[in-house]
N, C-alpha and C positions, 0 to 999 in steps of 0.2 A: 374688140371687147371680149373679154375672159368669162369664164362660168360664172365667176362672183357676180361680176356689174351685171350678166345677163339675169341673175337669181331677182339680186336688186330691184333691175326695172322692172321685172315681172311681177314682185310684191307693191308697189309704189301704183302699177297699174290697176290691179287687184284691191289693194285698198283706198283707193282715191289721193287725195292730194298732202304734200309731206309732210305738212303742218298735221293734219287728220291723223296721219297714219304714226307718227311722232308719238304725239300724246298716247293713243293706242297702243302702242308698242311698250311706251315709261307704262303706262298701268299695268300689262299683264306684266312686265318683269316685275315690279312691285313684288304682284300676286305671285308670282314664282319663287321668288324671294325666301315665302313663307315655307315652301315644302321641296320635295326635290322631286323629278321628272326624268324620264331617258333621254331630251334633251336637253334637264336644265340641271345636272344632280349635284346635289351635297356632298360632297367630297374631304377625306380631311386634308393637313395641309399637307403632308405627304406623299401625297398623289398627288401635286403640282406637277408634271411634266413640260420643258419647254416645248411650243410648238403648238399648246394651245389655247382656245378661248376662255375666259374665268371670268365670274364677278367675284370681288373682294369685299370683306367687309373686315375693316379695318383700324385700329386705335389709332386714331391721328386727331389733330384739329381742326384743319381742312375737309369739310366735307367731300371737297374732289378727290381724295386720299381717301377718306373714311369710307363713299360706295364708290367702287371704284374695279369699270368695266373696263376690263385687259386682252392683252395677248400675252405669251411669256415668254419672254427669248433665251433665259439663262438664269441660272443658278449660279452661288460662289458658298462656299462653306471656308470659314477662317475663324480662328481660336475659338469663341463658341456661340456664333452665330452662323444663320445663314441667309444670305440674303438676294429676293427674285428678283429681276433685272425683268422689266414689263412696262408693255407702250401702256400706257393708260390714255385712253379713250375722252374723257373729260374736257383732255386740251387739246382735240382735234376736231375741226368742224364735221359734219354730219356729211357733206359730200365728197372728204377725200379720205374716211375711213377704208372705202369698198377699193379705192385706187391702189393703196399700198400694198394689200394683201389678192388683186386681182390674180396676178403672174405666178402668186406659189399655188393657187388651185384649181385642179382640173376638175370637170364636171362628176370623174367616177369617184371621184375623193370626198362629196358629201356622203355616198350613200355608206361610206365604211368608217366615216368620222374618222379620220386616220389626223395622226399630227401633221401640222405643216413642217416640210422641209427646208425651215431655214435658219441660221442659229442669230447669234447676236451680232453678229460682221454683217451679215447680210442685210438684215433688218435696221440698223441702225443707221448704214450706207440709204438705203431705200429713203428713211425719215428726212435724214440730213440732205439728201436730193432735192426734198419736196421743202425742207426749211422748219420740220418738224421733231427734229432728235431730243428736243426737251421735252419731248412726251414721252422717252423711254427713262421710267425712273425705279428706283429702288423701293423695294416693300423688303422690310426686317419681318423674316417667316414667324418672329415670335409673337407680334402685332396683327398676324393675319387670323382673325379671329373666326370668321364664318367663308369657306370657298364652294361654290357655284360652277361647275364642268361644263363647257355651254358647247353643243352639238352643231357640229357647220351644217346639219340641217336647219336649222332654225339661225344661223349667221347677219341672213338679212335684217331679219328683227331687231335681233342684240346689237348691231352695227347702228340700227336706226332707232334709238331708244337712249333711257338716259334715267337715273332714279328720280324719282320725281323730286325728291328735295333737293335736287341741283335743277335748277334753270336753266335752261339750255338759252345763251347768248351767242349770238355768233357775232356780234359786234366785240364784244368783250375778248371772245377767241381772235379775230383778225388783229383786236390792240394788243393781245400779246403774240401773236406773232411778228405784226410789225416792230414791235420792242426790240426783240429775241432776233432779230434777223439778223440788224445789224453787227449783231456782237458772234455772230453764230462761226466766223471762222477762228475766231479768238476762243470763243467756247468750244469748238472742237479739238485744238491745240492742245486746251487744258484736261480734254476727257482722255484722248491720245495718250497723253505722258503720267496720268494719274493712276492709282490705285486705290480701290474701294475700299482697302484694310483701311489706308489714313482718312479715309472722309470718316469714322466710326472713331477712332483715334479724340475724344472730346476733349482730352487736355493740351492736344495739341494745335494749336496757331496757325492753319493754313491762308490768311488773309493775302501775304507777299505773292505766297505760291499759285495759288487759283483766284485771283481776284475777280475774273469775270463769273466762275460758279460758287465764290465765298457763301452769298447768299441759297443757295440750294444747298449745300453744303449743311450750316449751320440751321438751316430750318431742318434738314435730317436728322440732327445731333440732337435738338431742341425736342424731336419728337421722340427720339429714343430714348432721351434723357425720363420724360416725363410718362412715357407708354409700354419702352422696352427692355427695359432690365428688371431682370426676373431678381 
């Protein structure tokens, strides 16, 4: 067990039971939400670095999109966008957040809030292990309207939290991942051989080419369409 899951258990003991400490957790981020703190700051987007923890708040339709508590693994700047590559938190159940991010952090690495050391290979390798990689998606930086620096002191929290107008279902999260599993080597195929400049490309027809991420695809498009162009 790594510093993380030991942080983890030690808050879960401390606050009693994870339903309890859940809900407590969605309210003070709310409340965080409102202002910024040393480990929760407002940042602009600019300061996105990959490698760390963010909440997003975001123009989308999707509320899991619109709050929307991350990691960041990468950056891409093309013609005149650019666009953060981040596990969003949303579509991962609550006890295998602390799993994936165990191994990149050592216990002297809360006290210095330092980035994680891992880029997008690594991490998206990590997800697709667990059967998770459709939770690393794209945020268009011009959409990102309000960013949240969140301090691996306070990691445990953020991990075990959720904005409160999203419900946290973990019945709903296991239906899609059972969905998503099946097609998950087909879907890796397609992310493999793709380029993020055409998924942005809206006059262009990707149906033949990526039929299993068509649908992700064209919900990206649909929201740029209506959120992202300046």
């Amino acid at each position: 067990m790594g510093a993380l899951s030991e942080r983890i258990k030690l808050h879960l003991l401390v606050h009693g039971d994870m339903v309890g400490t859940f809900k407590e957790n969605s309210l003070n981020l709310y409340d965080s939400l409102q202002k910024s703190t040393p480990d929760f700051k407002n940042v602009k987007v600019v300061d996105i670095n990959p490698g760390g923890f963010y909440f997003f708040q975001y123009l989308d339709d999707s509320n899991w999109m619109k709050y929307a508590p991350v990691f960041v693994a990468d950056y891409k700047k093309f013609s005149n966008k650019i666009v953060v590559f981040a596990v969003n938190f949303n579509f991962i159940p609550i006890e295998i957040k602390g799993l994936i991010f165990d191994k990149y952090i050592k216990e002297e690495d809360f006290e210095g809030d330092k980035l994680l050391k891992v880029n997008y290979e690594g991490i998206y390798n990590e997800l697709l292990r667990l059967g998770f990689e459709y939770s690393l998606m794209e945020f268009n930086a011009s959409q990102i309207k309000i960013v949240h620096k969140v301090s691996l002191n306070t990691l445990p929290q953020f991990l075990y939290s959720q904005h409160p107008i999203n419900k946290y279902d973990p019945k709903k999260l296991m239906q899609i991942w059972t969905a998503k599993i099946d097609s998950k080597d087909e879907r890796n195929k397609e992310i493999m051989s793709s380029s993020i400049d055409e998924f942005y490309e809206v006059n262009k027809d990707l149906s033949d080419k990526y039929p299993t991420l068509k649908e992700h695809i064209y919900r990206m498009r649909n929201s740029l369409i209506k959120y992202g162009k300046k």
